[in-house]
N, C-alpha and C positions, 0 to 999 in steps of 0.2 A: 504493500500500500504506500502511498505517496501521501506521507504524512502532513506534509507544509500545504497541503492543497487540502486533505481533506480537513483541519484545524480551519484552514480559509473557508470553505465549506461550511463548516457550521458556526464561525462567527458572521458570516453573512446571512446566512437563514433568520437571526434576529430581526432583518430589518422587512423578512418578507411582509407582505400586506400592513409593513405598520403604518402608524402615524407618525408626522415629519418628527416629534418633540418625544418621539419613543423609539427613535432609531440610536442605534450603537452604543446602547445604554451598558452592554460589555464589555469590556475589552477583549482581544486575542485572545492574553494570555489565562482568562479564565477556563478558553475552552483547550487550548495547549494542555494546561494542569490537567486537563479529564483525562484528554488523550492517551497523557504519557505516563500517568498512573497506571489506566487500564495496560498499555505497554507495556509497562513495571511488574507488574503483577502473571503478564504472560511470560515475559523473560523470567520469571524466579520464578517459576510453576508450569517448565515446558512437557510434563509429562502429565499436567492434569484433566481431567474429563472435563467439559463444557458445562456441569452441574458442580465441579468441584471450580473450576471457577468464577459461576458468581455465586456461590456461596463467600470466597474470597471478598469480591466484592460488597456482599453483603455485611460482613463481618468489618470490612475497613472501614467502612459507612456508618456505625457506631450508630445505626437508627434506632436497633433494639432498645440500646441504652437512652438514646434519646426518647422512646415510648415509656419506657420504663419510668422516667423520670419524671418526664408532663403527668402521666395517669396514677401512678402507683406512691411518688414521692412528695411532686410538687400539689397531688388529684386535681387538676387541673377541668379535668373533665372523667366521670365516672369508669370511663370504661371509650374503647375505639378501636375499629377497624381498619388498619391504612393498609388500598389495594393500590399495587404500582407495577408499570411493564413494559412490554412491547407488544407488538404483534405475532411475536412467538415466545416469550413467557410473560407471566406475570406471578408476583410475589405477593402474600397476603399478613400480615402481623394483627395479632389481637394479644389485645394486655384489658385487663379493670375486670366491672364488671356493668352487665345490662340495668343493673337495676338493684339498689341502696337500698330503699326504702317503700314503704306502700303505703298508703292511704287508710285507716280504718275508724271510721266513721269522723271522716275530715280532720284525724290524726296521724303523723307520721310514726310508724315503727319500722324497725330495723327486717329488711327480707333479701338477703343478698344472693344474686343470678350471676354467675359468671356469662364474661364478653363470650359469642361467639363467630368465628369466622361465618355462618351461615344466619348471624344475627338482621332485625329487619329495621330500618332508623323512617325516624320521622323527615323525610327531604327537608320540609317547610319551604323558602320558598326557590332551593334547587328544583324542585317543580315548573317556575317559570323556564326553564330548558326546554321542558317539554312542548310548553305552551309556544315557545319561540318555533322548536321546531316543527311542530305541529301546521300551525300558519303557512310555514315555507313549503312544508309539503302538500297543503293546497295551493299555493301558487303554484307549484311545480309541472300537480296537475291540470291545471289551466283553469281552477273554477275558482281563483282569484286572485285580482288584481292589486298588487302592491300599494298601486297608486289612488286606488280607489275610497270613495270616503267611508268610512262606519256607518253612517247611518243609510248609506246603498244596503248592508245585506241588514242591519238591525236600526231601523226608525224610532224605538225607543229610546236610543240616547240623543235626546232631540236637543240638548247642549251643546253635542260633539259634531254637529253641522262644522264643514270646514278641515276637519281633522282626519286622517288618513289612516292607510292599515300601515305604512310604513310607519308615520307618525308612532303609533304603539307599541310597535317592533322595537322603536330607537327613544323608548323612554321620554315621550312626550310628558309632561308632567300635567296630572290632574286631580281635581278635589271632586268630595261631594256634600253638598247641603248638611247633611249632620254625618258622624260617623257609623261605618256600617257594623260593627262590633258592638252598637248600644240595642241593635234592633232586638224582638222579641220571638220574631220569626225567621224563619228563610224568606216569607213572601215580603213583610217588611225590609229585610236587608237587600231584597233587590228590587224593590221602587228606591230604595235610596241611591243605590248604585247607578240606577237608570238614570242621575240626578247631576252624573259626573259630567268635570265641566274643564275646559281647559284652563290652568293658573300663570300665573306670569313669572320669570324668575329673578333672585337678586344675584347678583354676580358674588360667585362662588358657590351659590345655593348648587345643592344636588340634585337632577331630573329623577333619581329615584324614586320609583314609590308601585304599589302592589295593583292601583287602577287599570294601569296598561293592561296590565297580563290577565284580569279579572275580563274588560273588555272583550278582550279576544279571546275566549272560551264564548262567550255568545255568540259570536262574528264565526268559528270553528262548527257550532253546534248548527246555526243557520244555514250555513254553506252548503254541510255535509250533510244533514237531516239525521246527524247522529247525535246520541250525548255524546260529551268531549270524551269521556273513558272510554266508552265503546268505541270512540274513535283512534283514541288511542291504542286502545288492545288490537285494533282491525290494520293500522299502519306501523306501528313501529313496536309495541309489547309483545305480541304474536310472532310476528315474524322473528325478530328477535328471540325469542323462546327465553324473554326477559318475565318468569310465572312468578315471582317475590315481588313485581311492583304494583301495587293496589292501591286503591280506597279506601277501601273495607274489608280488613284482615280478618277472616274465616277464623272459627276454634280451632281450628287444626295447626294454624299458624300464630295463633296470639302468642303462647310460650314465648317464643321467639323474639318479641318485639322487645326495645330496649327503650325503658320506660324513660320520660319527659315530664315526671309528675314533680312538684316540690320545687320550682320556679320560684325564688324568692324576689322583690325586685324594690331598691328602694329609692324613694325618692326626692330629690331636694329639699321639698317641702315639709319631711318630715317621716311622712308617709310610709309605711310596710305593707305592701301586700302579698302573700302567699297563695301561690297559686299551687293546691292541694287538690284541685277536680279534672288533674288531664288523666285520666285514666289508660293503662295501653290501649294502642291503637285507634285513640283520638289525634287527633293533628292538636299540635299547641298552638295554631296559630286562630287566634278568638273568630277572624273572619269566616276562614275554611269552616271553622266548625257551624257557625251561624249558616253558610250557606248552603249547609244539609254533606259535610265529610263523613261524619259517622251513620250516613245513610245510604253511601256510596255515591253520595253527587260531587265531582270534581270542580274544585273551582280550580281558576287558570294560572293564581298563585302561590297555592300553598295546597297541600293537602293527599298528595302521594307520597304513598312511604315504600322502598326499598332494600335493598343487600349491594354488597360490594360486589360482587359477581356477576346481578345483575346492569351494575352502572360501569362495570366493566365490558359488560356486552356492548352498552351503549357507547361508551367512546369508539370501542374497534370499529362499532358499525359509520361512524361519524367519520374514523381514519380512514374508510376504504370506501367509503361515499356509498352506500350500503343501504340507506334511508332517503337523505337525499342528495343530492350532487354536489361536489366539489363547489362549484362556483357559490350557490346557495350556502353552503356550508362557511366558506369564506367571509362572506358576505356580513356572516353573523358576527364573528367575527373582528371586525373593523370595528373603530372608535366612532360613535358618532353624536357623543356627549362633553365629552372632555376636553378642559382644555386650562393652561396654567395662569394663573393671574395673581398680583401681588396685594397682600393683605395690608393693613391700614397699618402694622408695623412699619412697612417698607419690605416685609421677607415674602419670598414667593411659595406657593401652594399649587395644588391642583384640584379640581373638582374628580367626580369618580368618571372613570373611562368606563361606558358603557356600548357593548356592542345592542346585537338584536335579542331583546331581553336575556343577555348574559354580560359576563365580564371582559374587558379589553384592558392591553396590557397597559397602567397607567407610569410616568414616567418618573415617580416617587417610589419607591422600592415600600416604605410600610404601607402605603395605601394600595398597593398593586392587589387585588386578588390574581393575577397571572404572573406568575414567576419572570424577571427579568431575561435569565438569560434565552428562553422556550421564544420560539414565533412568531412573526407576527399575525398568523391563521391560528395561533393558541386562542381556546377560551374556555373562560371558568364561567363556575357558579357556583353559591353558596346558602346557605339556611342557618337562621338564627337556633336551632336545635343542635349544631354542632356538625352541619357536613358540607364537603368541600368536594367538587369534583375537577379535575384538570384535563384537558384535553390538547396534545397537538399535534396537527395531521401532517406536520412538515416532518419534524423530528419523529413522529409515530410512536409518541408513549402516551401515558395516561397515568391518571392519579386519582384515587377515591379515599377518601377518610369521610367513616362515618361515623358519628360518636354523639353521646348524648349530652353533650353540654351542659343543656339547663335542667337535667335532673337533680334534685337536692343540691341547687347549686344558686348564687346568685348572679344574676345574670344581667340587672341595670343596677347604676348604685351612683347616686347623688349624695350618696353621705362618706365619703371617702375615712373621714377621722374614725367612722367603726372599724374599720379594715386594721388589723392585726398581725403581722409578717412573721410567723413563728421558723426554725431553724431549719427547718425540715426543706422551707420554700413555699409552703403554702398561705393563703392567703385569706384568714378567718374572721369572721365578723358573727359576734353573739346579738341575737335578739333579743326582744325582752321579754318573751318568755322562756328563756334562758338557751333557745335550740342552737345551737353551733353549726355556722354554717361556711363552705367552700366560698368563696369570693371570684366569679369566675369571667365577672364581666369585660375583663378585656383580655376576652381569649382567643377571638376574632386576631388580634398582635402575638398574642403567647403565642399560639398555634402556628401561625406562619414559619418565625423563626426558629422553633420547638423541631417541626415535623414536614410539615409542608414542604418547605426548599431545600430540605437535606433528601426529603423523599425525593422529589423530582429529577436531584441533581443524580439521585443512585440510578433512579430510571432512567438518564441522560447517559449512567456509564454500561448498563448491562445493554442499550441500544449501540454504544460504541464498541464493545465488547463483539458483540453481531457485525457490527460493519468491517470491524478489523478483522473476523476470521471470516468476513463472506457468507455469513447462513441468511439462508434465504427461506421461504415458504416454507418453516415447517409444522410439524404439527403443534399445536399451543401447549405447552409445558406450563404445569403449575405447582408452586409448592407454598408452603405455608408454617407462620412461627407464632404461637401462642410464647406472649411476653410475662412470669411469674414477677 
């Protein structure tokens, strides 16, 4: 292999599809270091099998240790599953456990489930994936138009005159009249919804928000004459033989679910609230649930739950244009939110880089949910219950961590001075009726630096590993490491 070319090779793949202000955000020499590691490791190991070296890999990459540590030392988050590969392996680690505590007549007691590798997580609003790609694959199929307005397939949203499907795609920001999380019904939260209205923004404000993607599950349903799940299962779950991603987890699978109960969350003002009523296999997220989750109605933000195995399906299919097409798939991809501007200190910031409802790589390294050095046809997305998906179809790896974050855990926290830093690393804050609790709200940062970019960059070396011996098409190899 023609080392200097192929190092040129993938410091140049950063800047595919990107944005001007997120180009060359690496240097060379970070991807030389992978190269000539993995090199390192084959010249001091020229007699070993293709499984005994990445397990090498694996082991230099000190991930275990760094799971170990996030979940088990610092409990960072209960319990997690981080799935990471290529298109002919993929490696699976699980450490913690599914699930703390339980619920018994709006008390917590102690009921401990270990993590496991076939464990099933709440997405929340890694769901909007779906719904992005969902959309695209009716445009794909010709029965709708990017440029078309919303209220062409759904005249109900008679605010959103004006506003487009691409509009929604790319995180148009919008409100509604009250919020849809007070309503009393499903039928109430969606007259409110119908209510939704385009908002104007402040410079640096964020386009984020859960309307978009709520939107387009109507605009999905309308088109296709499907509900959005059935729609789902009919294009991309089915086919896929993705059978762990649902709505409505059946008894034969609840075991399995890694419970999101014990939400503590507190607030400037003073405020505690305990969130002790997610039951497994409810969605934590108050909307999904109001707009009929645990009844099996999909809403288009939040409210499908999965496995690592399965959202490992879903990248490959993504990498090999499998669902929908390269170009579409790109598409998504792209920035078309972001952008950097200077704060009234005089120091510069960024807003979030948003593709078509997912993530784009932003050019701030803590605010990125898309790892620096990966693509610029990389895209992520994320859910405030604790999962993270990474996709890039240039490099051809993938990343899933699923974990339950906001189980017994707090998860906003306006009162900083409770917070408690004990030796260990962990981050404890007592209530007042004396419950002790994980402090976990800026784990969204923990996590990145923890796991996330150490995971991706292993996946960057076991793809390099493949490139420097040439294997090509083979069968998908799996293995897997439960973390004590």
């Amino acid at each position: 292999m023609n080392y200097e070319k192929y190092i040129d090779e993938l410091y140049q793949r950063q800047n595919i599809n990107a944005s001007t202000n997120t180009q060359n955000l690496v240097p060379r020499e970070f991807y030389e270091s992978m190269v000539l590691g993995v090199e390192k490791v084959l010249k001091e190991n020229p007699d070993a099998s293709l499984s005994e070296l990445r397990n090498i890999l694996i082991k230099n990459s000190k991930i275990e240790e760094k799971i170990r540590d996030f979940c088990l030392i610092k409990k960072n988050a209960p319990g997690m599953v981080v799935s990471l590969g290529t298109k002919n392996y993929q490696h699976e680690f699980y450490a913690g456990n599914k699930e703390e505590v339980v619920a018994n007549n709006g008390r917590l007691e102690p009921n401990v489930a270990p993590m496991n590798n076939d464990t099933i997580f709440d997405l929340a609003s890694t769901t909007k994936l779906f719904t992005g790609i969902a959309t695209l694959k009716l445009v794909e199929m010709g029965e709708l138009n990017i440029n078309d307005e919303v209220t062409k397939y759904v005249p109900e949203f008679t605010n959103l005159k004006g506003i487009t499907i691409f509009d929604l795609l790319s995180y148009r920001l919008l409100g509604t009249d009250k919020r849809v999380d007070s309503a009393k019904s499903r039928e109430e939260a969606e007259s409110i919804l119908f209510t939704a209205y385009p908002k104007e923004l402040n410079q640096g404000e964020s386009t984020y928000n859960d309307f978009t993607s709520m939107v387009l599950k109507y605009v999905i349903e309308k088109v296709s004459g499907m509900e959005y799940y059935s729609f789902l299962k009919c294009y991309i779950l089915d086919p896929l033989q993705m059978t762990d991603t649902l709505v409505k987890i059946g008894d034969d699978k609840i075991d399995r679910v890694a419970s999101t109960n014990g939400d503590v969350r507190l607030y400037k003002d003073g405020n505690i609230v305990e969130r002790n009523y997610i039951n497994k296999g409810i969605s934590s997220d108050d909307k999904a649930r109001i707009l009929g989750q645990p009844e099996g109605n999909l809403s288009g933000h939040a409210g499908l739950f999965s496995t690592a195995k399965d959202m490992e399906k879903l990248a490959n299919a993504l990498i090999t244009n499998s669902i929908i097409s390269a170009h579409l798939r790109d598409e998504m991809a792209k920035n078309r939110t972001g952008y950097i501007y200077t704060k009234p200190d005089g120091s510069k910031s960024a807003t979030q880089y948003l593709g078509m409802l997912c993530y784009s790589k932003n050019p701030i390294l803590p605010l990125s949910e898309v790892h620096h050095p990966l693509s610029g046809n990389a895209l992520a997305a994320a859910g405030w219950s604790g999962t993270q998906f990474t996709m890039d179809p240039t490099n051809e790896i993938n990343l899933f961590m699923g974990s339950n974050r906001s189980h017994n855990r707090v998860t906003i926290n306006g009162q900083p001075d409770r917070v408690v830093l004990k030796d260990s690393g962990e981050k404890v804050v007592t209530l007042p009726n004396g419950r002790e609790v994980i402090d976990a709200s800026r784990y969204a940062y923990d996590r990145d630096d923890a796991i996330i970019h150490p995971a991706i960059e292993l996946a960057f070396e076991l793809k390099i590993l493949e490139d420097i011996l040439e294997i090509k098409d083979l069968d998908k190899e799996e293995s897997s490491t439960v973390i004590r």
